[in-house]
N, C-alpha and C positions, 0 to 999 in steps of 0.2 A: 454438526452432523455432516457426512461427507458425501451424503450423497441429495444433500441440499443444492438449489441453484446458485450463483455464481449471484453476487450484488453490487452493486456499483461502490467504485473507489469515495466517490462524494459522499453516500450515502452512509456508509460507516464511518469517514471525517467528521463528519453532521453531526452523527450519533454523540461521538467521544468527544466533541468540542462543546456540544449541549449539556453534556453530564458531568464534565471531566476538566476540561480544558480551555476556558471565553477566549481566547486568544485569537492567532492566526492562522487558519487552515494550512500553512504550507510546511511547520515543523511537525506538525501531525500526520501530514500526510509523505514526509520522506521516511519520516520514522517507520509508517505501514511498508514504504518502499524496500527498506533494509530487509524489513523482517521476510519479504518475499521473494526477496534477491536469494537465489540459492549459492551464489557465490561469496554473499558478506558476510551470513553466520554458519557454522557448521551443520545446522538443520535448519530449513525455512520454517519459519514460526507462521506463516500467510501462503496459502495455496492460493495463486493468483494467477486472471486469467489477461492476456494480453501484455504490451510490450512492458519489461519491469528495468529495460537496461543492460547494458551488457558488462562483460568482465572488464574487457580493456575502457569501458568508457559509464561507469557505474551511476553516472547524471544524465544521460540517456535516459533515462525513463518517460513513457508519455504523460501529458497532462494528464489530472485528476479527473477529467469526464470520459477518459477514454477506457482505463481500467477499471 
């Protein structure tokens, strides 16, 4: 829905590592990272709010408590 509120970065990790994933939260969550970088795919698959990284520097992105 898009005009749902905005929910934390952990919270959706949580989600997909409980259902989907037992592993380690941090290939899951760069993977959300890419998908919200408007710069790494041709369309962002993740509308996301706060710092996601920048062009010249694509590992910039903040910690998983912050977005």
């Amino acid at each position: 829905n898009a005009s749902a509120k905005f929910k934390k970065s952990a919270r959706t990790v949580g989600d997909v590592l409980g259902k989907y994933h037992p592993h380690g939260d941090s290939a899951c969550y760069e993977a959300m990272v890419l998908m919200a970088q408007p710069f790494s795919y041709r369309y962002p698959l993740v509308d996301g709010q706060g710092n996601w990284g920048a062009p010249d520097d694509p590992k910039s992105f903040a910690a998983m408590r912050y977005t």
